[in-house]
C-alpha positions in Angstrom: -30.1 -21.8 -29.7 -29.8 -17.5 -30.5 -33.7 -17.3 -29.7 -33.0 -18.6 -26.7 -30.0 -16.5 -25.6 -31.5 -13.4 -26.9 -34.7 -14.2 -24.8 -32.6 -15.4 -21.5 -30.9 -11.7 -21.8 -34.2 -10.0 -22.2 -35.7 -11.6 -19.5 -33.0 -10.6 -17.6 -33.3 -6.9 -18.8 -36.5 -6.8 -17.0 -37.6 -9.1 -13.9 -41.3 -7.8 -12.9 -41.7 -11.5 -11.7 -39.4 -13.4 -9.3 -39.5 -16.4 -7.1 -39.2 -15.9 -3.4 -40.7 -19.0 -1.8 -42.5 -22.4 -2.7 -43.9 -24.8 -0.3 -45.8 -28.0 -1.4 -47.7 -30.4 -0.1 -48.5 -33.1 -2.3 -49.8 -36.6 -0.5 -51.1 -39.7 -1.6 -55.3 -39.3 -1.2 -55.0 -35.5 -1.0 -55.2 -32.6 -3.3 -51.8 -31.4 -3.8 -51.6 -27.3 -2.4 -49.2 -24.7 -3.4 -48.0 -21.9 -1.5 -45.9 -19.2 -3.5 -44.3 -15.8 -2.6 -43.1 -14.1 -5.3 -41.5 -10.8 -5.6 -43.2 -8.0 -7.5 -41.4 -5.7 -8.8 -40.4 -3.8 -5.4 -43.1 -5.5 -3.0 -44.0 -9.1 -2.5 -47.1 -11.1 -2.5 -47.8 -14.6 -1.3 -50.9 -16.7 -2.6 -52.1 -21.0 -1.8 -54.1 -23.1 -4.2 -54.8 -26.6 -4.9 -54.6 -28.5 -8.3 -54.5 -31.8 -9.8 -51.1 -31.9 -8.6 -47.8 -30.0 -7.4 -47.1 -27.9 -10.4 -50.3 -27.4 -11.7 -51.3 -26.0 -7.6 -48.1 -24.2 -8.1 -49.3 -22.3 -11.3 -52.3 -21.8 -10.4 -51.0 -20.3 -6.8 -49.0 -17.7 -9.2 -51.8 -16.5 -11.4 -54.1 -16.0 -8.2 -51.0 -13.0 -7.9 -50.6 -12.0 -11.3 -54.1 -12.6 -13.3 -51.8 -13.2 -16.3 -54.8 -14.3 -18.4 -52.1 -16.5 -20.6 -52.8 -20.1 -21.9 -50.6 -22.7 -20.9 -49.3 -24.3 -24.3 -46.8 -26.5 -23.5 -45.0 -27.5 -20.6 -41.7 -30.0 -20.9 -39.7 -31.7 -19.1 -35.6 -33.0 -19.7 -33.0 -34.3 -17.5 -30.3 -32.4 -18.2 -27.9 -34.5 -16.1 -27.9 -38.2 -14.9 -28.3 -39.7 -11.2 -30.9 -39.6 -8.9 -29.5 -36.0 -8.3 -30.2 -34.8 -12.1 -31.1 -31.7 -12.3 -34.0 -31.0 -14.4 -34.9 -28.7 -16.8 -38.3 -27.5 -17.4 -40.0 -25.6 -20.6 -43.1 -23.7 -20.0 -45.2 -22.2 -23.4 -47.5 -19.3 -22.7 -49.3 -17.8 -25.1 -51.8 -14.5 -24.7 -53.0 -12.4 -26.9 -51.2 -14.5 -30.0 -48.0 -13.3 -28.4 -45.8 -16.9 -27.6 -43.2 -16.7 -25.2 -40.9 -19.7 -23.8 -39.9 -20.1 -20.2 -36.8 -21.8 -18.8 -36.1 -23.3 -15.6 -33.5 -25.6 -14.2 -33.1 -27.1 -10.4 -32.6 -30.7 -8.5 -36.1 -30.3 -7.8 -38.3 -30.6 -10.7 -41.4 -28.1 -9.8 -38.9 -25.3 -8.5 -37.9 -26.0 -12.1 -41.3 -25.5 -13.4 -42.1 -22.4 -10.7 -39.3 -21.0 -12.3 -40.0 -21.6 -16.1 -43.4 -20.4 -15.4 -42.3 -16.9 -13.9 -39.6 -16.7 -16.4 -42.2 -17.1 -19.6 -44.0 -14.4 -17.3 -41.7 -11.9 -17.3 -40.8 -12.6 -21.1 -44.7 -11.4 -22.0 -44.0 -8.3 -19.7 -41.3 -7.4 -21.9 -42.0 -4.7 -24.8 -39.6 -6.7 -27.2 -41.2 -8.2 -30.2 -39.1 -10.8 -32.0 -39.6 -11.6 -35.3 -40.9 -15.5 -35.6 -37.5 -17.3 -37.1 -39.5 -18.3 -40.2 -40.3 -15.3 -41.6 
């Protein structure tokens, strides 16, 4: 639970990456596309792709911006309340250059969630803060 608290207020230290707008179109018999606006750091930049679904458009819609060049390790999600109303929170693993960093996000709508988590593991790699891995 510290690790993440100490990486929520880092992230929060520095925001290169932030979430403007997300529109989705996902269909039954069509490839899901993405379209994301995100802010960077004083300007903003919008970017559309497809994938093999919402999120996965969504992501790649992000790194068409950023060129992050970061692997995708994990990516969970948790219902963090009950009801068809839960709000969902998502965990997004991205690891570059043996550097591993966690994103969070949380919303009603489970791939603003995941938009979220995604820019948030982002702008954790952006940061010049190295933790020590809890094992050592």
């Amino acid at each position: 639970m510290q690790a993440l608290v100490s990486d929520t207020q880092t992230a929060k230290h520095y925001e290169k990456y932030k979430l403007s707008s997300l529109s989705v179109t996902s269909q039954t018999g069509e490839v899901p596309v993405a379209t994301v606006t995100i802010g960077v750091d004083d300007s903003e930049q919008q970017a559309e792709a497809s994938g093999s679904g919402p999120v996965d458009a969504a992501f790649k819609a992000i790194e068409v911006m950023v060129n992050s060049e970061a692997a995708l390790e994990l990516y969970s999600v948790n219902a963090i309340t009950s009801g068809t109303d839960s709000q969902g929170e998502v965990t997004v693993r991205l690891e570059k250059g043996g550097r591993i960093v966690n994103g969070l996000g949380a919303d009603t709508d489970i791939i603003i969630a995941s938009v979220k988590a995604y820019i948030h593991a982002l702008n954790m790699l952006e940061t010049t803060d190295q933790k020590a891995h809890p094992q050592v």
